[in-house]
N, C-alpha and C positions, 0 to 999 in steps of 0.2 A: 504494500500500500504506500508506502515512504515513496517507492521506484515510481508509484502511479503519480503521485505527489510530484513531484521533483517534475515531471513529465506532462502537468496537466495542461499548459498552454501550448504546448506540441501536437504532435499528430500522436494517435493512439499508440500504445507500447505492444509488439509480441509477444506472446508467452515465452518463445525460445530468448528474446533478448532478456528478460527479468532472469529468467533461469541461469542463463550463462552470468549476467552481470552480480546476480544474489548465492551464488552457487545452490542454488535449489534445483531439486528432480522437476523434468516437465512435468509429469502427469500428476504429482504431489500437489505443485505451483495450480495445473488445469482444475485438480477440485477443489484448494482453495479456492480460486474465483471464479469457481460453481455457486457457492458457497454466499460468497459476497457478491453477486449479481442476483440469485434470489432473491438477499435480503434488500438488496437497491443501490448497494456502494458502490458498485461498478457497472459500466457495461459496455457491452461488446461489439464491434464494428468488422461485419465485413470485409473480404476482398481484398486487392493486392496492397492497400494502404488501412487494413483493418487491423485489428489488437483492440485492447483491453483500454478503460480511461476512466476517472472517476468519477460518477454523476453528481458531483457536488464540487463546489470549492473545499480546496485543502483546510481552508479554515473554519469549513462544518461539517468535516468528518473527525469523531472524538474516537481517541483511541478504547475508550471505555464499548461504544456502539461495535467495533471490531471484532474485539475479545471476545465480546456476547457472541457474538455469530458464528464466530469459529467455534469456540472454547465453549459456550456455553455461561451459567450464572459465575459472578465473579468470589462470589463468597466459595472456602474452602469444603464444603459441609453441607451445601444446596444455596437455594436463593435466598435473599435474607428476609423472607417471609416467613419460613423456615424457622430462620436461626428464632427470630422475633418470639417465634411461639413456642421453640424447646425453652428460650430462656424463661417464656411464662409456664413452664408446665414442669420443664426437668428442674425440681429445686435441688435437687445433689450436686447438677454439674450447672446449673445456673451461669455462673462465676465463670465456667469457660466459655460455655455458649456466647456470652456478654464480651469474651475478649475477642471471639471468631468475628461477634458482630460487630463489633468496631474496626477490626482489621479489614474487612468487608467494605466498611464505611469509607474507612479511610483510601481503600484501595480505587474505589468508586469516585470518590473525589476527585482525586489525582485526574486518573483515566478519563473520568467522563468533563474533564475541564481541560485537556492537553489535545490538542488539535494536531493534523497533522503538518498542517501548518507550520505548528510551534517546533515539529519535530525535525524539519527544513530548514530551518532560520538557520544561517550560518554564524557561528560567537555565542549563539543558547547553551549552554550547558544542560543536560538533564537534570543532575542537580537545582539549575534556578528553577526550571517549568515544574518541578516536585514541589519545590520552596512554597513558590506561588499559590500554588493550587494547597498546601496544606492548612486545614484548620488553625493548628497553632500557630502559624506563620502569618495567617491574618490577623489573628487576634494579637500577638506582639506586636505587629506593624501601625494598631491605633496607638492614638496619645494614650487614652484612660481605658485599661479593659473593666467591662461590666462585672457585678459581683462572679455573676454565674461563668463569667470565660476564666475568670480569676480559678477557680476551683478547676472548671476544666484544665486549665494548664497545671494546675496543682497535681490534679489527680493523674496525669500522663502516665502511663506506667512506661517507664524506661526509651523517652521519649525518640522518634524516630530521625527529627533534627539531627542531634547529633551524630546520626551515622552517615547523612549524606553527602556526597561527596562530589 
């Protein structure tokens, strides 16, 4: 999808150029965007100047809508409907369920706010588009946090800032 990206104001991309240029299998690459033409993020153009191109601009295609398609829900454990109602139902394991679902949360964040756009920019670091898009890093970025973002950032468990790099 980056390859589609980088390529959207061009003519259409072939599946053999993505493949050679990504080192991916063709026919892997052909059901991935089987994949993403069903669901609408790509599609495909005939004939001797036909390939593959994204139906949208790069920068409202989220990599969170992606992942879903390929991969399916982003939570580890089911979709976080799921988690939502083991945490109200399993109270033994409550406590984890609660951490699946934030990690869920959080994961969702990111993804569903990082374009592919953002993932083209040339000088972006992954790192910042992480930054960005994370909870706690907006909520440090006001002047005054609220009682309640005060606590969240309290409660962080082993916050994930610090690992990025």
């Amino acid at each position: 999808m980056i390859n589609l990206a980088r390529n959207y104001l061009q003519r259409p991309t072939k599946i053999h150029e993505i493949a050679v240029e990504e080192g991916i299998p063709e026919k892997f690459l052909e059901l991935i965007l089987l994949h993403l033409k069903a669901a609408r993020l790509v599609e495909s153009l005939r004939g001797a100047n036909g390939g593959y191109r994204l139906r949208r601009p790069p920068s409202r295609v989220f990599l969170g809508e992606i992942i879903r398609t390929i991969d399916g829900p982003l939570a580890p454990l089911g979709d976080a409907q799921s988690l939502r109602m083991l945490v109200r139902r399993d109270k033994k394991h409550s406590a984890l369920y609660q951490v699946l679902l934030d990690v869920r949360n959080s994961a969702a964040g990111i993804l569903d706010h990082t374009s592919l756009a953002d993932l083209c920019r040339t000088g972006t670091s992954t790192s910042v588009i992480i930054l960005r898009h994370h909870p706690v890093a907006s909520m440090l970025s006001s002047k005054s946090p609220t009682r309640d973002e005060r606590s969240a950032i309290s409660g962080q468990r082993g916050s994930t800032m610090k690992r990025v790099r």
